[in-house]
N, C-alpha and C positions, 0 to 999 in steps of 0.2 A: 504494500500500500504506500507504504513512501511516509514523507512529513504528515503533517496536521500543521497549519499555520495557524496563529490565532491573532487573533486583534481585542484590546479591551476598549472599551465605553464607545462601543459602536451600536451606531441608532437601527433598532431591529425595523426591515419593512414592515411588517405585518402588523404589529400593535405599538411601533415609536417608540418603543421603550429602550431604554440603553442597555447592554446584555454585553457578553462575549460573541466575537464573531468566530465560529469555529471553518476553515475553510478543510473539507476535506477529501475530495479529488477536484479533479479540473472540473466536475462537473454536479459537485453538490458543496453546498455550508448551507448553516443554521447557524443564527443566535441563542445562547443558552443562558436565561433568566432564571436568575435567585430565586425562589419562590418564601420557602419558611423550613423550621429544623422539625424532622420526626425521629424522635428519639437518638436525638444526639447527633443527626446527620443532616443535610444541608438536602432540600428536593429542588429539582431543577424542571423548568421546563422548556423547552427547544420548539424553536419556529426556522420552518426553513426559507430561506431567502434565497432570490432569483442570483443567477451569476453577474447578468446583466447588472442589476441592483449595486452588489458588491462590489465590480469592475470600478461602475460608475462614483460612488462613494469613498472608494479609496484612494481613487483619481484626483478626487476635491478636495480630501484631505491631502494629499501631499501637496498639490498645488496652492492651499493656503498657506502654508506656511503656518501650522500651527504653532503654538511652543505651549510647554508642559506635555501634562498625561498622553493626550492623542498626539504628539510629537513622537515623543518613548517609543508609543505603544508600535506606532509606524516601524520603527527604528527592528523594535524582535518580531517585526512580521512573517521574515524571512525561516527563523531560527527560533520559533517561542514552545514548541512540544514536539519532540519526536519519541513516537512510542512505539516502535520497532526495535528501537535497541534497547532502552535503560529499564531499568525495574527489576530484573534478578540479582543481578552483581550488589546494588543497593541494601538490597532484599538479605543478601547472604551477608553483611558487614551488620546488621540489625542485630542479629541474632548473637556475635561476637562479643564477647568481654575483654576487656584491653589485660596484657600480661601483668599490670601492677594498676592499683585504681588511683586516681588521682589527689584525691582527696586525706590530707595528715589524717594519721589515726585511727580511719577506717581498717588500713590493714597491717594489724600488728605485726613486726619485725621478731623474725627467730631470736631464741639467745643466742648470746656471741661465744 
């Protein structure tokens, strides 16, 4: 499948509301809005927007010349999620305990 490109505080076609723009082939993205937390987790819901839409949109953003956030965001368009490769190697360091803990005290020293 390749990247996932993302864009934040992009104004979704469907209902104008500002969301994540998820782009993810040449020939599909969705915005992905915050919705509220169940049981400790975050629900989302996804609108899909036209390519057309998106083209044009991202177009006017670079050509303003924004500055701040929608500047940034422009900026990790390219490079903001790729998820082909990461998440096991991560995944396997989680689970690891470092050889000595950092912290004085915690781990008492043999007699000498």
């Amino acid at each position: 499948m390749g990247k996932t490109r993302c864009v934040k505080d992009f104004k979704c076609e469907v209902c104008g509301i500002q969301g994540m723009l998820q782009i993810l082939s040449e020939s599909y993205s969705r915005v992905r809005h915050y919705k509220f937390l169940r049981n400790g987790k975050p629900v989302f819901e996804y609108h899909r927007n036209s390519m057309e839409y998106v083209d044009k949109t991202l177009e006017e953003q670079k050509n303003s010349d924004l500055i701040g956030q929608n500047n940034h965001a422009l900026k990790l368009f390219n490079n903001c999620l790729n998820i082909g490769n990461k998440g096991a190697g991560s995944l396997v360091r989680i689970g690891r305990k470092p050889p000595k803990l950092a912290v004085v005290g915690s781990n008492p020293t043999p007699p000498a």
